[in-house]
C-alpha positions as YAML, in Angstrom:
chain: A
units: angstrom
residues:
- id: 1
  name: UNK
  ca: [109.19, -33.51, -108.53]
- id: 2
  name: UNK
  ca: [108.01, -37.17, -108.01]
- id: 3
  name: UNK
  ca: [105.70, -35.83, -104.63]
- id: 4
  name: UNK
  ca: [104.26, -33.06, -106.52]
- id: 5
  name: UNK
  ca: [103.73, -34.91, -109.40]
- id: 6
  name: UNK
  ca: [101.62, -37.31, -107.38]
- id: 7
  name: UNK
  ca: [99.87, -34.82, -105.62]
- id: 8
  name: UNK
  ca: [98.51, -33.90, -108.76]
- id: 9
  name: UNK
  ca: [97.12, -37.15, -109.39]
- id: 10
  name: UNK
  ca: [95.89, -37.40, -106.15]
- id: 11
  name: UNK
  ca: [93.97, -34.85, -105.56]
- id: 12
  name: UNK
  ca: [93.46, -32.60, -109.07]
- id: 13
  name: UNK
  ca: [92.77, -35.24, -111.72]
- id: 14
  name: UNK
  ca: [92.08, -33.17, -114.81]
- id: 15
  name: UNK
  ca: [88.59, -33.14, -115.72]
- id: 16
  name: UNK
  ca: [88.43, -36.02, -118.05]
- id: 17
  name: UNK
  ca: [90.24, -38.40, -116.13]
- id: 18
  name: UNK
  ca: [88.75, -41.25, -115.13]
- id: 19
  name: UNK
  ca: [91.60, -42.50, -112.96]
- id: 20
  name: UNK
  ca: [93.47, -41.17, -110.06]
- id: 21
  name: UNK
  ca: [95.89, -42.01, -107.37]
- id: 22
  name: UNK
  ca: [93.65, -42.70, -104.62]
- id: 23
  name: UNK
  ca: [91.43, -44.71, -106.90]
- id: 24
  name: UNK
  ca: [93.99, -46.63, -108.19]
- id: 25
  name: UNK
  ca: [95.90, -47.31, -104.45]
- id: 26
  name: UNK
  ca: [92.88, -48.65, -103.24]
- id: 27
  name: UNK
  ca: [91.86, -50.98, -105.54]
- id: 28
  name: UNK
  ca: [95.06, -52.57, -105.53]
- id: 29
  name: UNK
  ca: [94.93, -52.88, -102.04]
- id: 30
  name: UNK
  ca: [91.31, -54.80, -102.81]
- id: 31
  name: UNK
  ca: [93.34, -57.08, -105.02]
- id: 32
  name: UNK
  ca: [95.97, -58.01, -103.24]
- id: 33
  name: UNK
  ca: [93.90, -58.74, -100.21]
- id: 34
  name: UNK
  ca: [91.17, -60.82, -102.74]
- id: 35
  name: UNK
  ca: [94.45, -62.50, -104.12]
- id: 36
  name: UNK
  ca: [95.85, -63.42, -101.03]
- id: 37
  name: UNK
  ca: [92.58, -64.45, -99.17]
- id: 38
  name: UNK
  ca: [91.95, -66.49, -102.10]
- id: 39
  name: UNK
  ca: [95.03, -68.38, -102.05]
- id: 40
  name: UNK
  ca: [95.06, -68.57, -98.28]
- id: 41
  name: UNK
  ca: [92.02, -70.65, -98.99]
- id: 42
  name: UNK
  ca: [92.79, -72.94, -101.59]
- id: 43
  name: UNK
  ca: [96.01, -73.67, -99.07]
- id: 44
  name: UNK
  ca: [93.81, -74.50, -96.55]
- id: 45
  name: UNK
  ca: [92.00, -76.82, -99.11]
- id: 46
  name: UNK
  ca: [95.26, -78.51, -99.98]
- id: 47
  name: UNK
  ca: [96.31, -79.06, -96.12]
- id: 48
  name: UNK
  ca: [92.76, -80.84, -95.94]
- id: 49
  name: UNK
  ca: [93.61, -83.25, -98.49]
- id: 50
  name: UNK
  ca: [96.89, -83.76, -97.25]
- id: 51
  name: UNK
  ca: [95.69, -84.27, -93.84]
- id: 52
  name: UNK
  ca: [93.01, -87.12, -95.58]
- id: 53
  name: UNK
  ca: [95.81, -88.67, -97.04]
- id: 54
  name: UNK
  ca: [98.26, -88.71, -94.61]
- id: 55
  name: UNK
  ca: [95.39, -90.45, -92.35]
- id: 56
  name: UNK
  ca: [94.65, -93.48, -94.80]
- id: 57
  name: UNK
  ca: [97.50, -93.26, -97.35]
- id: 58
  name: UNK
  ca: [96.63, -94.54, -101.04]
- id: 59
  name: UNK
  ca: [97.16, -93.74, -105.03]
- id: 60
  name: UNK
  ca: [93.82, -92.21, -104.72]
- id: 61
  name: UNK
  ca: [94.32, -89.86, -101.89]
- id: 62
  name: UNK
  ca: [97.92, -89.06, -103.80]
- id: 63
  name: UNK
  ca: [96.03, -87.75, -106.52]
- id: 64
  name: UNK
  ca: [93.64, -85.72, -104.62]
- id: 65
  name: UNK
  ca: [96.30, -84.32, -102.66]
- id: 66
  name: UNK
  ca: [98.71, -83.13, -105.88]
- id: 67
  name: UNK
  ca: [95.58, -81.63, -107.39]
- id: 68
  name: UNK
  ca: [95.17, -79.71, -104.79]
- id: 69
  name: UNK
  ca: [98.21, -78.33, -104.57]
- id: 70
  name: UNK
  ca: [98.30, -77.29, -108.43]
- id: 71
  name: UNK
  ca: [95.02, -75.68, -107.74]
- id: 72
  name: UNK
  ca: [96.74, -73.78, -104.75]
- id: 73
  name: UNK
  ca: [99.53, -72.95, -106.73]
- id: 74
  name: UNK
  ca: [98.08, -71.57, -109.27]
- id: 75
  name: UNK
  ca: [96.34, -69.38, -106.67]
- id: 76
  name: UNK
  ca: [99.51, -68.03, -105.08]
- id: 77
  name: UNK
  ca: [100.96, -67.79, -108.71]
- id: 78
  name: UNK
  ca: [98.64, -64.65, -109.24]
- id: 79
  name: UNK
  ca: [99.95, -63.00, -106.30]
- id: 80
  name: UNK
  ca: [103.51, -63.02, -106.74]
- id: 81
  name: UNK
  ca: [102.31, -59.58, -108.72]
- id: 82
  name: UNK
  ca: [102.57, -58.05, -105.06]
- id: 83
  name: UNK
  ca: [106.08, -58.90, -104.08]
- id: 84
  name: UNK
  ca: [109.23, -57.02, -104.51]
- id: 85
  name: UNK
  ca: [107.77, -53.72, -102.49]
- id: 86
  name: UNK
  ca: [108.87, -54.94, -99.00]
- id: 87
  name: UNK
  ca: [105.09, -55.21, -98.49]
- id: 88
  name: UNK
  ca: [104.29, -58.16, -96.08]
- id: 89
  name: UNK
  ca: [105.21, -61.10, -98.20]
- id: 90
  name: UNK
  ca: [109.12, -60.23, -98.78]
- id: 91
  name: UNK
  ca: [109.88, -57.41, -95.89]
- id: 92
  name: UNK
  ca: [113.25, -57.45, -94.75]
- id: 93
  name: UNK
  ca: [111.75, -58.15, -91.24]
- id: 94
  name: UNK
  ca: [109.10, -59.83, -91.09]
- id: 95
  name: UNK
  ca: [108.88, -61.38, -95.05]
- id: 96
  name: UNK
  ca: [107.61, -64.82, -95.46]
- id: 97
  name: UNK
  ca: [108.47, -65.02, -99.31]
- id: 98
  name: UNK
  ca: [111.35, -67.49, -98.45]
- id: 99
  name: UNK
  ca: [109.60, -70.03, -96.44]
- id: 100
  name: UNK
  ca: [107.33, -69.81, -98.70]
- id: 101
  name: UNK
  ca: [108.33, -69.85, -102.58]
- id: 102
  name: UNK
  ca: [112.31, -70.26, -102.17]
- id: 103
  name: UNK
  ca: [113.90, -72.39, -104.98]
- id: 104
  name: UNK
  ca: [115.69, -74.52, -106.50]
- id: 105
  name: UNK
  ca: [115.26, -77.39, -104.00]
- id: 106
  name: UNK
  ca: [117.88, -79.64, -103.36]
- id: 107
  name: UNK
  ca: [115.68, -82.45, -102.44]
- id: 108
  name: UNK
  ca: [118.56, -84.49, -100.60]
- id: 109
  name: UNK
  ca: [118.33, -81.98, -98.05]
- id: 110
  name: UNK
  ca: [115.15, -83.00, -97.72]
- id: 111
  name: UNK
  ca: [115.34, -86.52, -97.92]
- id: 112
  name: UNK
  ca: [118.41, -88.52, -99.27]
- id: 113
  name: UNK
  ca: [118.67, -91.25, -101.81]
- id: 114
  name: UNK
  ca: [116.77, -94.55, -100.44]
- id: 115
  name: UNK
  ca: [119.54, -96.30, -97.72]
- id: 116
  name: UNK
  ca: [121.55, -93.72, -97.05]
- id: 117
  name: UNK
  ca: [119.84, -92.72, -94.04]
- id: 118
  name: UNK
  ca: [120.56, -88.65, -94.45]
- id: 119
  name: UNK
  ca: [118.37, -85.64, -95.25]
- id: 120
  name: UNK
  ca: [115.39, -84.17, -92.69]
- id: 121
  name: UNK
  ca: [113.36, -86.78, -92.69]
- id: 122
  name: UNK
  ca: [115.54, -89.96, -92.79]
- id: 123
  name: UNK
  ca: [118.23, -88.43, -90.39]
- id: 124
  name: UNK
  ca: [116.47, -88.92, -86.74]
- id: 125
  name: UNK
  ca: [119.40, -88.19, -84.61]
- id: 126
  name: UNK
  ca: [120.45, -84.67, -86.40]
- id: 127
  name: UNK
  ca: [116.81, -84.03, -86.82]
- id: 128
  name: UNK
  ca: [114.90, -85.28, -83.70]
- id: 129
  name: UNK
  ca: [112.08, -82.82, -83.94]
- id: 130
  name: UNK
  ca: [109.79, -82.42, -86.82]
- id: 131
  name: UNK
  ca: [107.88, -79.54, -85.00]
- id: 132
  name: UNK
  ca: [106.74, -76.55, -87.22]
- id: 133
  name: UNK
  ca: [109.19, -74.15, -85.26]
- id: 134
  name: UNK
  ca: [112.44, -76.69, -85.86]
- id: 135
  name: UNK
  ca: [111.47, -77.18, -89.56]
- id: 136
  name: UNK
  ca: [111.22, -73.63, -90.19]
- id: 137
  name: UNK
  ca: [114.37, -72.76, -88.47]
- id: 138
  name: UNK
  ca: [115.82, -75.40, -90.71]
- id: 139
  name: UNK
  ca: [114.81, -73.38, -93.83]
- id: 140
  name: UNK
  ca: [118.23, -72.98, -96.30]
- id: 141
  name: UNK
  ca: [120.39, -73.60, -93.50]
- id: 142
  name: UNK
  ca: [123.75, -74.45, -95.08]
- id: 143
  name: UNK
  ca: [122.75, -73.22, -98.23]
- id: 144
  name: UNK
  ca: [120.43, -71.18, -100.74]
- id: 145
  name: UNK
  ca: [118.73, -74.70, -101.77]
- id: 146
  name: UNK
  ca: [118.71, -76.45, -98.50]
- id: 147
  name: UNK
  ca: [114.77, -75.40, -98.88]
- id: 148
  name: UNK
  ca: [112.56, -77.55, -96.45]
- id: 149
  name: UNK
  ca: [109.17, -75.29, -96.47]
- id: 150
  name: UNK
  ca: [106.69, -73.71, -99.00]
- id: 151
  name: UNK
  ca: [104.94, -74.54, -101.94]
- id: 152
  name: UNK
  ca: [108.10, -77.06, -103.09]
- id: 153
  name: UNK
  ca: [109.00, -78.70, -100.25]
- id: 154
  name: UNK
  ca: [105.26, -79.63, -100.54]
- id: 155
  name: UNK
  ca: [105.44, -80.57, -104.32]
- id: 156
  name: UNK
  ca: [108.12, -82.36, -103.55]
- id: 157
  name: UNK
  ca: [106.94, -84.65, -101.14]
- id: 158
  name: UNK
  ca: [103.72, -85.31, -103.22]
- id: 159
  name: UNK
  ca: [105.89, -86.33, -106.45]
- id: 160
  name: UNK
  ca: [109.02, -87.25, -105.63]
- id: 161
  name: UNK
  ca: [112.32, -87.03, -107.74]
- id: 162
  name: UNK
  ca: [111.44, -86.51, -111.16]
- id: 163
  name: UNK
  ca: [113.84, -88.84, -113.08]
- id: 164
  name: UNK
  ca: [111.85, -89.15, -116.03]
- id: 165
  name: UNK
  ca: [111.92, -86.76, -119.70]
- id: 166
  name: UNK
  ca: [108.29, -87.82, -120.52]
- id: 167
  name: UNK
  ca: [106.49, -87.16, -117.08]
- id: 168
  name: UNK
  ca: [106.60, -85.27, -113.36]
- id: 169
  name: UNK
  ca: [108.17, -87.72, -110.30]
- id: 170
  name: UNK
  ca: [105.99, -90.67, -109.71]
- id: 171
  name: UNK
  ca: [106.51, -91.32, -105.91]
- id: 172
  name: UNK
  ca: [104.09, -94.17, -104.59]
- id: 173
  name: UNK
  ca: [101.89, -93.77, -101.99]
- id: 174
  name: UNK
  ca: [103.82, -96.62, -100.42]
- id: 175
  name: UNK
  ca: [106.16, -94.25, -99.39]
- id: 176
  name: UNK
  ca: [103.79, -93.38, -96.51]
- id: 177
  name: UNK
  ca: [102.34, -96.12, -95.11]
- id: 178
  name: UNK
  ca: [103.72, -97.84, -92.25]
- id: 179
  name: UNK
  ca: [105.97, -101.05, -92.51]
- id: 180
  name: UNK
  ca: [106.32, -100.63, -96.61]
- id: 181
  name: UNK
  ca: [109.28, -98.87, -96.41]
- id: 182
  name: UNK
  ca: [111.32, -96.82, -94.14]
- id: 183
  name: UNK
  ca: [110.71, -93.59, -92.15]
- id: 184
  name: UNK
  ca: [106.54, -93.11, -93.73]
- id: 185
  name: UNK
  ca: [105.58, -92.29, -90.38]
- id: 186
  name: UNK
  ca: [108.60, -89.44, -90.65]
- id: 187
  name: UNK
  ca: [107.42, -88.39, -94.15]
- id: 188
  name: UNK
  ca: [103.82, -88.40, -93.26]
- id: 189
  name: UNK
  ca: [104.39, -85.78, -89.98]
- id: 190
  name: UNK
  ca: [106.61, -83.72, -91.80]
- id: 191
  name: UNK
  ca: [104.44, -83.47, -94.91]
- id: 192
  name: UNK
  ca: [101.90, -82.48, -92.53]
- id: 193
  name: UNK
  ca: [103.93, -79.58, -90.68]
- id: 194
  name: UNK
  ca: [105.33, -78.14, -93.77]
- id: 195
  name: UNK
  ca: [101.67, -77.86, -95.33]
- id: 196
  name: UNK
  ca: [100.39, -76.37, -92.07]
- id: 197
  name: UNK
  ca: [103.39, -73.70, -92.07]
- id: 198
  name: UNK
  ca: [102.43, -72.57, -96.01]
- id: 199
  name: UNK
  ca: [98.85, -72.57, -94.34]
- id: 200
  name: UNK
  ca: [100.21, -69.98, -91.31]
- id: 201
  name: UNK
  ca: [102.24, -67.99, -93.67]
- id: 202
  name: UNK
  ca: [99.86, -67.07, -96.71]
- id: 203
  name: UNK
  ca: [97.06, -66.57, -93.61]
- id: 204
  name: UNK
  ca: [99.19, -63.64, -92.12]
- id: 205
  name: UNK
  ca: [99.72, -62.09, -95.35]
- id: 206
  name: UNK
  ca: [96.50, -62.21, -96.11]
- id: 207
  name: UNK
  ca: [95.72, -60.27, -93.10]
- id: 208
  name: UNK
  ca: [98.47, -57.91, -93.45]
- id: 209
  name: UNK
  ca: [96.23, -56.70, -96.46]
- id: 210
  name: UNK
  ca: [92.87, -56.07, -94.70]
- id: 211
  name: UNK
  ca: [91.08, -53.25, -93.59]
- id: 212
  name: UNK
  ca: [92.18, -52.26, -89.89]
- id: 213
  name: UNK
  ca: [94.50, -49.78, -87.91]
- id: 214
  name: UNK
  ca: [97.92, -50.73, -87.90]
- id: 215
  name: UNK
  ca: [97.78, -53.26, -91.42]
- id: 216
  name: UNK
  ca: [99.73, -53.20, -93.57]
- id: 217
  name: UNK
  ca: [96.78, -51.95, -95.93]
- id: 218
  name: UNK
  ca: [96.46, -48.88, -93.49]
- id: 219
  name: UNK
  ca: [100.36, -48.51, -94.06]
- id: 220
  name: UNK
  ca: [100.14, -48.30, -98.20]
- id: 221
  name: UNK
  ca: [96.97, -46.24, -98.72]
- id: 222
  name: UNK
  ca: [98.75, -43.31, -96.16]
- id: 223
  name: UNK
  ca: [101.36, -42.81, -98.33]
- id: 224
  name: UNK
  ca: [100.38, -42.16, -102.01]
- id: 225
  name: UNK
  ca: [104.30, -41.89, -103.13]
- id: 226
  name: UNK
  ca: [105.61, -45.20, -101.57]
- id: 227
  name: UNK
  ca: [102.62, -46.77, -102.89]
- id: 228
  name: UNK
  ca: [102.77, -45.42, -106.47]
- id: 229
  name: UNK
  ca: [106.28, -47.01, -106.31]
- id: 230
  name: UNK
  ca: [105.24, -50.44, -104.73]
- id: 231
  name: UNK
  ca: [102.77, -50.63, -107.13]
- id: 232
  name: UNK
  ca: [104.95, -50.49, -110.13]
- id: 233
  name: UNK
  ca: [107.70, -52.08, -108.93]
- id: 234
  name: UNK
  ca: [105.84, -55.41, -108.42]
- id: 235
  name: UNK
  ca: [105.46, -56.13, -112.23]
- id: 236
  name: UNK
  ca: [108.00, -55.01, -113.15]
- id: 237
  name: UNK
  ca: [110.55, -56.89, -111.62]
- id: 238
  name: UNK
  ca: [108.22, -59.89, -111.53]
- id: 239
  name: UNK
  ca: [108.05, -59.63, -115.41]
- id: 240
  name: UNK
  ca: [111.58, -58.43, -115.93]
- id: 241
  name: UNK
  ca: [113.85, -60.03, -113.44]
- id: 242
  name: UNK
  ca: [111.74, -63.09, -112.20]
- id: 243
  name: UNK
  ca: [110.07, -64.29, -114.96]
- id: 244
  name: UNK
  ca: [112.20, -63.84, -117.90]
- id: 245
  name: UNK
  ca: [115.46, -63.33, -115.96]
- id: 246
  name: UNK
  ca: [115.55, -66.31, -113.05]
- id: 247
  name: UNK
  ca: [112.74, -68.52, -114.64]
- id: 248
  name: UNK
  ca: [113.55, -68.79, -118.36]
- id: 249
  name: UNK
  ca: [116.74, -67.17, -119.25]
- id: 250
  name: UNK
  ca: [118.83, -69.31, -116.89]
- id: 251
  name: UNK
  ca: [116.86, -72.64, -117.72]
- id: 252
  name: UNK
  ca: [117.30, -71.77, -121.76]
- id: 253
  name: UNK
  ca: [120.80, -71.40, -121.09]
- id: 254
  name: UNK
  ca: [121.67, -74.30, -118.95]
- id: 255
  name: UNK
  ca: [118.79, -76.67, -120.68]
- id: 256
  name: UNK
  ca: [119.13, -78.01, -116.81]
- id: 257
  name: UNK
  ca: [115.96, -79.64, -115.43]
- id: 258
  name: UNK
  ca: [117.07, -78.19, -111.77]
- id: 259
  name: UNK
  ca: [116.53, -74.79, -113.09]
- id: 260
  name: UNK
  ca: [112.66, -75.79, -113.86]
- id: 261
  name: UNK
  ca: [110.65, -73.85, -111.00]
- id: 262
  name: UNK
  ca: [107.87, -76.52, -110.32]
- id: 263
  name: UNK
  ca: [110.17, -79.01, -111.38]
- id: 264
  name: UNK
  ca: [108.75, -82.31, -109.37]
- id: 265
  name: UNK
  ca: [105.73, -81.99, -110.85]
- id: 266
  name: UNK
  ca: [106.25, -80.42, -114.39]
- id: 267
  name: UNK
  ca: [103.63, -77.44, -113.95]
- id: 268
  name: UNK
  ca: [105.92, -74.63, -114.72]
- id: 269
  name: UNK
  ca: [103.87, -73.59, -117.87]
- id: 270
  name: UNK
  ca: [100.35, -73.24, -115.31]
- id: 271
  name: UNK
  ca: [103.67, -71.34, -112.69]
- id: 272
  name: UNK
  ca: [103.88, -68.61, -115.96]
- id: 273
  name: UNK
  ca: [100.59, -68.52, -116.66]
- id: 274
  name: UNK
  ca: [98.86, -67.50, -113.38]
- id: 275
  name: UNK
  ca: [101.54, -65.20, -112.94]
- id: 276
  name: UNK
  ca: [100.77, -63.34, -116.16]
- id: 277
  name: UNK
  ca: [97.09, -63.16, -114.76]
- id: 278
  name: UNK
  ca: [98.13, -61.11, -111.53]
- id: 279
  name: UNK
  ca: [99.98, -59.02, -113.77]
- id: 280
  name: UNK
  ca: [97.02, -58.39, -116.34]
- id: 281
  name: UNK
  ca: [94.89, -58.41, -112.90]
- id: 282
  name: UNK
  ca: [97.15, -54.91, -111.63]
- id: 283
  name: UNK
  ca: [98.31, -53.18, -115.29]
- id: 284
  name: UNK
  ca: [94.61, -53.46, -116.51]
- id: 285
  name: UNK
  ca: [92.33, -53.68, -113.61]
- id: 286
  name: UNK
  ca: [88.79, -53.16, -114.12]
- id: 287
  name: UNK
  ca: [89.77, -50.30, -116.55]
- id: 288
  name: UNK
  ca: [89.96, -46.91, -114.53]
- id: 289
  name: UNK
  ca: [91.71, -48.26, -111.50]
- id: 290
  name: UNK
  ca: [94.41, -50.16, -113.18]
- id: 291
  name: UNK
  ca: [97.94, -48.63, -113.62]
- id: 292
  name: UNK
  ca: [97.92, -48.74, -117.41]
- id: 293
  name: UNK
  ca: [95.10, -45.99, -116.89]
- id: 294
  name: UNK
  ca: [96.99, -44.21, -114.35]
- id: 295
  name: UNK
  ca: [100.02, -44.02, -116.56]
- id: 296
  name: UNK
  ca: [97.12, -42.66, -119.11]
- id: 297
  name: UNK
  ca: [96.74, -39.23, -117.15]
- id: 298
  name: UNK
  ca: [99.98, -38.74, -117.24]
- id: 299
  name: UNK
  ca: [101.08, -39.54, -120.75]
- id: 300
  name: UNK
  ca: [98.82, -41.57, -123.12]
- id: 301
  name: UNK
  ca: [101.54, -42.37, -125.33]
- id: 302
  name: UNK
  ca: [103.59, -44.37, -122.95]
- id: 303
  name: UNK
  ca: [100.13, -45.70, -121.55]
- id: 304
  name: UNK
  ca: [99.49, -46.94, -125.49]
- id: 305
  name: UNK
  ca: [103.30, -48.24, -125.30]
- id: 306
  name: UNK
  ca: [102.52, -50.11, -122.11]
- id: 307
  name: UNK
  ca: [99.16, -51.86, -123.17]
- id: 308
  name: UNK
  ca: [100.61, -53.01, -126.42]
- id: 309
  name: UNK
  ca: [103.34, -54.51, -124.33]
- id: 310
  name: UNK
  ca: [100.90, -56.28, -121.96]
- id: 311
  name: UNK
  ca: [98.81, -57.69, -124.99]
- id: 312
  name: UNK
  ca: [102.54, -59.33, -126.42]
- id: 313
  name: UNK
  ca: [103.72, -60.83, -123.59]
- id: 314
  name: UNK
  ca: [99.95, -62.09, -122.17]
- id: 315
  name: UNK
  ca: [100.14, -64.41, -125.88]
- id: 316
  name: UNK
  ca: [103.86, -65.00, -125.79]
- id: 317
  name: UNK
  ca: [103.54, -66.59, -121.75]
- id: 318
  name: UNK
  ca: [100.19, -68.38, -122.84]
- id: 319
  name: UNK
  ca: [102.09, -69.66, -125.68]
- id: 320
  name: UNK
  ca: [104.81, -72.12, -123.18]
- id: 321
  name: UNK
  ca: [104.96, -75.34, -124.26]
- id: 322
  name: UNK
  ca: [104.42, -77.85, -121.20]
- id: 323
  name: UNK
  ca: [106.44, -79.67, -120.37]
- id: 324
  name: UNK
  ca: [108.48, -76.97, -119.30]
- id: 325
  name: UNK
  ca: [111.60, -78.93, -118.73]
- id: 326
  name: UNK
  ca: [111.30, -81.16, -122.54]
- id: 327
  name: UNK
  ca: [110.52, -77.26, -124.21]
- id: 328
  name: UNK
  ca: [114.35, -75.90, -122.65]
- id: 329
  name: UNK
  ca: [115.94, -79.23, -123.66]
- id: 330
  name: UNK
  ca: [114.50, -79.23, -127.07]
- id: 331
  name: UNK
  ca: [117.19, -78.06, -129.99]
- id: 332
  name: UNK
  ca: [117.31, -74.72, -131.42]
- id: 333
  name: UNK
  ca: [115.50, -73.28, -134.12]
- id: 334
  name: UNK
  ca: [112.59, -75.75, -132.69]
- id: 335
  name: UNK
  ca: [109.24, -74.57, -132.50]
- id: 336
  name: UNK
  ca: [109.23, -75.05, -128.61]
- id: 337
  name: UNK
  ca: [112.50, -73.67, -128.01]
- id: 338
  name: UNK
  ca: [111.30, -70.55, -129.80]
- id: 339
  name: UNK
  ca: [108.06, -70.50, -128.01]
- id: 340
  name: UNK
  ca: [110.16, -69.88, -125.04]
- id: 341
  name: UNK
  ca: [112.35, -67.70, -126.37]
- id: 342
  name: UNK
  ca: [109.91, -65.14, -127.45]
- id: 343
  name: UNK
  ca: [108.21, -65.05, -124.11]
- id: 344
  name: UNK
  ca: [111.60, -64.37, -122.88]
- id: 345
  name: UNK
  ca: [111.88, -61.46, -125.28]
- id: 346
  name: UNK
  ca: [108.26, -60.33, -124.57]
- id: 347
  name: UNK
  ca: [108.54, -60.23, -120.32]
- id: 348
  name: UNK
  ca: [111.78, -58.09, -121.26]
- id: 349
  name: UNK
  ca: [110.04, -55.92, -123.27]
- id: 350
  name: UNK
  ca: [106.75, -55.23, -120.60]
- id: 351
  name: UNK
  ca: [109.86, -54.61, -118.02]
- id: 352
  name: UNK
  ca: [110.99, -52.00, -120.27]
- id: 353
  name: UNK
  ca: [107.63, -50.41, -121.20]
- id: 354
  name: UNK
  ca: [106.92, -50.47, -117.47]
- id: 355
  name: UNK
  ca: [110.15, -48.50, -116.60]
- id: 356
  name: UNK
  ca: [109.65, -46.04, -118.89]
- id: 357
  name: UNK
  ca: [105.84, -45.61, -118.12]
- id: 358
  name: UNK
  ca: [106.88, -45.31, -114.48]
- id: 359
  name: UNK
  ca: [108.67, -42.25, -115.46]
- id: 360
  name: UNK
  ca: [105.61, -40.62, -116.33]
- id: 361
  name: UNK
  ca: [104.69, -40.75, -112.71]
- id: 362
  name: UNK
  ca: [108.14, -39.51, -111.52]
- id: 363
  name: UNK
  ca: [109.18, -43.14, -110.25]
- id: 364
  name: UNK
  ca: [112.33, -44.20, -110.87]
- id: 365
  name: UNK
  ca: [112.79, -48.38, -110.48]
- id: 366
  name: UNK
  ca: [115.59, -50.81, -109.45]
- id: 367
  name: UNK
  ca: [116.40, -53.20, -112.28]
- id: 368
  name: UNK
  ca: [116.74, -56.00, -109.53]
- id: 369
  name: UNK
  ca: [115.54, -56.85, -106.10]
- id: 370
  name: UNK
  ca: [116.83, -54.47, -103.40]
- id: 371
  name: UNK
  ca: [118.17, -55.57, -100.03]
...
């Protein structure tokens, strides 16, 4: 059913349609590359202000360096659209997605409390080598949140512990600069190999998704029903698992700071937000070669179903109070508290249109990440 179904899209589009298959395969193969490239770039950008201030470490160079990275971030936000299909972020052989994104971080791992001497970076005779291969191999060894790579690993080492309710961690620049305190030279290689890893990582994803025999793009456009899948399973689980599921339903429950995703620098509201705009970027598209319009062929209703669903939870996630981690702390019934709650509600309810619109294709989707 599902493979002729498909067909039918594919090749003998009724003749009002404005969308098909093939259309619609290939320009999502044009985004994700676009997205990826783009944020492969923006991590190079942040590895050269890194590298600037690990050279000549000051407040100033700080700053540059954590703007960068939120810039960056917000970059990779829009692509996280594209995971959950075993495509070449999050492939059981070969996936990146965990030296890249994997949190909570339990930032002891990374570096322990001043004077106790433990933690990668303090801990020179368990961790001799800072080399890119060692710190990689080091990657949630022990443990889920013995994370020492990606985006916060990074964030982490630009901020610092975040011990305050007002603000984002406040580490000084001090903390890199030779003969102010203990182990900078240790904290400025490491911050340099775990920015140049992120830099590696995104680059070969990015190239997974270009033009050329062999790609991964090559892969995806041969084989119109895996795709159709891969396609819709990427929102959907993003939106319905990820988002309102990991991200908000376990930090409204808990009220617990560690659950915050970008939680060393309080930007989980801008973490929400660029994610909603890689989901708009794939449901809408540039009309006929977004999914919303392939569902259309299919079934218009469901299509209708889907848009208005979209539209609710675009406002609801553009609605998150920042800070993130004051907004789950606040006390219920209070206007930030609901804020969240309805984008929680919202993200459910574009997982549910997007199961049932998947239907209409003759896909049927996992409620939760598989393997």
């Amino acid at each position: 059913m599902i493979a002729a179904l498909l067909v039918v899209l594919l090749l003998e589009p009724p003749p009002h349609a404005t969308a098909t298959l093939e259309t619609v395969m290939r320009a999502h193969a044009d985004r994700a590359g676009a997205a990826y490239a783009a944020s492969a770039a923006s991590a190079r950008e942040l590895r050269t202000k890194v590298n600037a201030f690990c050279e000549a470490p000051d407040e100033a160079r700080l700053a540059e360096a954590r703007t960068a990275w939120a810039r960056a971030r917000r970059d990779y936000g829009r692509t996280e659209v594209f995971r959950f299909g075993e495509g070449p972020i999050d492939a059981r052989r070969g996936g990146v997605e965990t030296f890249v994104n994997a949190w909570p971080v339990d930032e002891s791992y990374i570096e322990g409390e001043p004077g106790t001497g433990t933690g990668v970076i303090a801990d020179r005779a368990r961790y001799p080598v800072l080399a890119r291969a060692a710190i990689r191999q080091l990657n949630q060894r022990g443990g889920e949140t013995n994370v020492c790579t990606g985006w916060h690993a990074i964030e982490f080492m630009l901020w610092g512990r975040d011990t305050s309710a007002a603000g984002p961690g406040a580490r000084p620049a001090a903390d890199f600069v030779d003969g102010a305190v203990r182990d900078a030279d240790r904290r400025r290689e490491y911050l340099r190999e775990i920015t140049e890893l992120l830099c590696e990582d995104l680059a070969r994803v990015a190239d997974a998704w270009q033009p050329g025999d062999g790609s991964y793009r090559a892969r995806f456009l041969a084989d119109p029903t895996s795709a159709a899948r891969r396609m819709l399973v990427g929102p959907t689980l993003l939106a319905g698992f990820e988002m309102s599921g990991e991200r908000l339903a376990v930090a409204l429950e808990t009220r617990d700071q560690e659950e915050e995703h970008s939680c060393f620098s309080d930007t989980t509201d801008a973490d929400f937000k660029s994610n909603m705009r890689g989901i708009e970027s794939v449901l809408r598209g540039n009309g006929a070669d977004g999914l919303i319009a392939l569902v259309r062929e299919a079934d218009a209703a469901r299509a209708d179903a889907l848009a208005a669903a979209l539209d609710a939870a675009s406002q609801a996630v553009d609605a998150i109070p920042a800070p993130f981690d004051a907004a789950i702390r606040s006390p219920d019934g209070s206007p930030r508290r609901i804020a969240l709650e309805r984008a929680l509600a919202a993200l459910e309810a574009l997982a549910d249109r997007l199961t049932d619109a998947s239907k209409s294709l003759g896909v049927a989707l996992p409620t939760e990440p598989q393997g």
